[in-house]
DRENPA-3360 file (N, C-alpha, C; in nm, 2 decimals, always signed):
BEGIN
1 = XXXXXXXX = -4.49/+2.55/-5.39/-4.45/+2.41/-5.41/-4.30/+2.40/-5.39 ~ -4.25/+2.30/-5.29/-4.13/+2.26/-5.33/-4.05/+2.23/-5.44 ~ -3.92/+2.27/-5.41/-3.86/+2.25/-5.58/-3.82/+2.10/-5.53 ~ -3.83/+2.01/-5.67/-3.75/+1.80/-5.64/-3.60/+1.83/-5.67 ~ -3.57/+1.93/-5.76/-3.39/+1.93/-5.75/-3.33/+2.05/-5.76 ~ -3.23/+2.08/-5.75/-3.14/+2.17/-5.77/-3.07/+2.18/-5.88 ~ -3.00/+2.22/-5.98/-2.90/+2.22/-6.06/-2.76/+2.32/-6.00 ~ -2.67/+2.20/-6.00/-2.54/+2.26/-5.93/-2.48/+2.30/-6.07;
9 = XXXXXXXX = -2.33/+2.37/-6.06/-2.23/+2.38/-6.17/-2.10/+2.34/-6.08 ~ -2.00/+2.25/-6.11/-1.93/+2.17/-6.02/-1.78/+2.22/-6.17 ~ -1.70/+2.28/-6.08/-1.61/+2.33/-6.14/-1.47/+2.23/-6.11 ~ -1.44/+2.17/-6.16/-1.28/+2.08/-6.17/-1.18/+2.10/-6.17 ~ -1.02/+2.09/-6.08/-0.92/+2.14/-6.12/-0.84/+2.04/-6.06 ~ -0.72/+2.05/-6.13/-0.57/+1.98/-6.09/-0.68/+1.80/-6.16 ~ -0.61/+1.74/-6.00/-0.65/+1.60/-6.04/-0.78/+1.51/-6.06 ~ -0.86/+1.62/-5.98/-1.09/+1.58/-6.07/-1.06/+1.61/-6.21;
17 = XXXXXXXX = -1.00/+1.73/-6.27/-1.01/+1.76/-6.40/-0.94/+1.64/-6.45 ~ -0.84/+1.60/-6.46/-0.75/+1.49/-6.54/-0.88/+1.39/-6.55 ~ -0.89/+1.30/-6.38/-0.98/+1.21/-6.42/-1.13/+1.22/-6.48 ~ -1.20/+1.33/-6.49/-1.34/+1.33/-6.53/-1.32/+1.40/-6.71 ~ -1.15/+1.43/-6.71/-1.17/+1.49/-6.86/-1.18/+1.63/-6.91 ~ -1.31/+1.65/-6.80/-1.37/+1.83/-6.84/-1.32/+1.91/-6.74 ~ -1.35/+2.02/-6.73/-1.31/+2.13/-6.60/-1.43/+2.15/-6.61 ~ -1.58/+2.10/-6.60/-1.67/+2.15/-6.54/-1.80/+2.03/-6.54;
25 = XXXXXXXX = -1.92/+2.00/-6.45/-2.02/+1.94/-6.45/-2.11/+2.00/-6.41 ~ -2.24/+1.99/-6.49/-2.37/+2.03/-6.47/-2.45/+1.88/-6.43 ~ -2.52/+1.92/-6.25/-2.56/+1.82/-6.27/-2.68/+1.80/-6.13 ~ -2.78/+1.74/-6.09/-2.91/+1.78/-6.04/-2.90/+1.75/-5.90 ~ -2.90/+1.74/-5.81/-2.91/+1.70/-5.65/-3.03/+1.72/-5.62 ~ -3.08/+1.65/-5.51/-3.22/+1.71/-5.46/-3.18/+1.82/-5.33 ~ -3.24/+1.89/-5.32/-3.26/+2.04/-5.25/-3.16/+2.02/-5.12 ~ -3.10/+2.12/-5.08/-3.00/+2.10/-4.98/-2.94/+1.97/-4.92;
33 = XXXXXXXX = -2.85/+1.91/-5.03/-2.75/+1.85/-5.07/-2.67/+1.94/-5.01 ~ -2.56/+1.80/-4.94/-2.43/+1.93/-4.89/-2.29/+1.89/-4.99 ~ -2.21/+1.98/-4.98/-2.09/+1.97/-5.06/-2.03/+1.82/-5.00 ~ -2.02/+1.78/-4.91/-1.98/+1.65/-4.90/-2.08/+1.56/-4.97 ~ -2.20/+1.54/-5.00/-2.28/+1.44/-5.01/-2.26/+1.46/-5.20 ~ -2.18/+1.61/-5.21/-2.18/+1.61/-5.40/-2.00/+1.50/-5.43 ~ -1.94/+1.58/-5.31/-1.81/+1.48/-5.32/-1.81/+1.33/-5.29 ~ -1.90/+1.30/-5.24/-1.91/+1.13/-5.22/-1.96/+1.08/-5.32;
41 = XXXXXXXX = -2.04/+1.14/-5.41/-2.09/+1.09/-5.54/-2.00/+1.05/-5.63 ~ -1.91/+1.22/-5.66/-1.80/+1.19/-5.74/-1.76/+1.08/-5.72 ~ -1.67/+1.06/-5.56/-1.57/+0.96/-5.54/-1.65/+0.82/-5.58 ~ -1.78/+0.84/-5.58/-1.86/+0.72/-5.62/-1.82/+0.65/-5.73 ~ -1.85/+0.81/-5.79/-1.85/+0.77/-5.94/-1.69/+0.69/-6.07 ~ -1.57/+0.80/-5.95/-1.44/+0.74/-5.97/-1.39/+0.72/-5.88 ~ -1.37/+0.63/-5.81/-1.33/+0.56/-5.70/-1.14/+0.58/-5.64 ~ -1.06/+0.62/-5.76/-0.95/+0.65/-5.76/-0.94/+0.80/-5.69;
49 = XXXXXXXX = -1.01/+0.88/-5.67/-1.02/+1.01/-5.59/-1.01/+1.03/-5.49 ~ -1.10/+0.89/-5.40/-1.08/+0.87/-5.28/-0.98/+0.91/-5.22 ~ -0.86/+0.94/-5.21/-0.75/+0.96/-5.15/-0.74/+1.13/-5.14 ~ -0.80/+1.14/-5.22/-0.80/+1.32/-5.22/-0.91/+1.41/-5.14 ~ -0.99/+1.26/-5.07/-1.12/+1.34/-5.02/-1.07/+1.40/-4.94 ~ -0.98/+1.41/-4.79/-0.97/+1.45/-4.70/-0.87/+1.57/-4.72 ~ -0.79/+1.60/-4.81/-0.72/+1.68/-4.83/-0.73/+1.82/-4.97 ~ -0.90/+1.79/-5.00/-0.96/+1.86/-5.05/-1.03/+1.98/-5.03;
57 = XXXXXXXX = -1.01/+2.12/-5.06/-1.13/+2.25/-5.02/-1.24/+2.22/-5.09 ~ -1.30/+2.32/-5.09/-1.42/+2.38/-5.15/-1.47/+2.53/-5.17 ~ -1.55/+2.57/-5.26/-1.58/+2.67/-5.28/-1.74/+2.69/-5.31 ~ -1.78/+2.74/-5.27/-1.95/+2.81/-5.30/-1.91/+2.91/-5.38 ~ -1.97/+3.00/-5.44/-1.98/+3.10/-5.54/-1.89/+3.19/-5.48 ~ -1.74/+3.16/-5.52/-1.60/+3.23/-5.47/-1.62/+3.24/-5.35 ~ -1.67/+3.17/-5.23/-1.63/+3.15/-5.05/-1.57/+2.99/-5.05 ~ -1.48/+3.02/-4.98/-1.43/+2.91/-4.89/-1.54/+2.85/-4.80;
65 = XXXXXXXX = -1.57/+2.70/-4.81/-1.69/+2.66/-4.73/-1.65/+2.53/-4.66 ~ -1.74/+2.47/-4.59/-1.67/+2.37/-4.49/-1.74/+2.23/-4.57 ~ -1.71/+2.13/-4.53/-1.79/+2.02/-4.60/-1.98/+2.04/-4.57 ~ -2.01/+2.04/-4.45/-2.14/+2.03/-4.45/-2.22/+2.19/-4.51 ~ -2.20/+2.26/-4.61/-2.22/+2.37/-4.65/-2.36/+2.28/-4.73 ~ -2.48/+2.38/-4.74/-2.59/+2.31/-4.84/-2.58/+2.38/-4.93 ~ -2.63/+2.33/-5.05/-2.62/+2.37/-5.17/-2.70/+2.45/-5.22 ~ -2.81/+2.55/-5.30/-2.92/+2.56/-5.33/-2.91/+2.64/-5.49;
73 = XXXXXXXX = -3.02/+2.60/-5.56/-3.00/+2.63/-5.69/-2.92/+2.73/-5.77 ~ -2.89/+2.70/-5.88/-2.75/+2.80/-5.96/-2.64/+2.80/-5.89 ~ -2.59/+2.70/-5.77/-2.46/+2.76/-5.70/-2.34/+2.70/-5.80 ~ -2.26/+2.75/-5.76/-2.10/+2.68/-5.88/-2.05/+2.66/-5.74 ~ -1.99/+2.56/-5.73/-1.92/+2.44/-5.67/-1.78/+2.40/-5.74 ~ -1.69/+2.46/-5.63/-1.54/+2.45/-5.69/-1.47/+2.30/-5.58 ~ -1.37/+2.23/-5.66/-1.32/+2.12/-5.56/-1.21/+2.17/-5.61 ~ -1.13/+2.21/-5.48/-1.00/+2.23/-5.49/-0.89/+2.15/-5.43;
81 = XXXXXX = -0.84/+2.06/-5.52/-0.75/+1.99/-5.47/-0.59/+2.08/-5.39 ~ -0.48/+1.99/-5.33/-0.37/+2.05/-5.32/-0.26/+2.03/-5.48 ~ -0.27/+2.17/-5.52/-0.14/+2.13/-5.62/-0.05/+2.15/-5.61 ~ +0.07/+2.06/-5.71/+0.19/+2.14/-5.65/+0.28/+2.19/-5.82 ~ +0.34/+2.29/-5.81/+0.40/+2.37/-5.88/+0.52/+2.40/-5.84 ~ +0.61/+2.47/-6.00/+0.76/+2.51/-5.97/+0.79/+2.57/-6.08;
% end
């Protein structure tokens, strides 16, 4: 039987962490969801991010991945903004 969802772990840093509060989200997609279709949600969901979409990485379970990467159950999902330090 097909599985109806997946459970991601969506890990936050720099400026997703500020605006969503937490450094981390647990949360359900249906079955190969791609990492862009998890970031358009977000930006959905806070609309002030938008500006960070295009200049954002990502991570699958510690790999560097491309936007259309699919998801599938237990994966941790990192959004790595550009930060800057001194």
């Amino acid at each position: 039987m097909a599985q109806s969802s997946i459970t991601v772990t969506i890990k936050l840093f720099a400026i997703y962490q500020e605006v969503y509060g937490v450094s981390e989200l647990i949360r359900e997609f249906p079955p190969e969801t791609t990492v862009r279709e998890v970031l358009s949600k977000i930006i959905e969901e806070h609309p002030e991010l938008k500006k960070w979409q295009k200049i954002t990485r990502f991570s699958v379970n510690f790999k560097f991945v491309e936007p259309d990467t699919k998801l599938k159950e237990g994966d941790e999902l990192v959004f790595i903004p550009p930060v800057s330090g001194g």
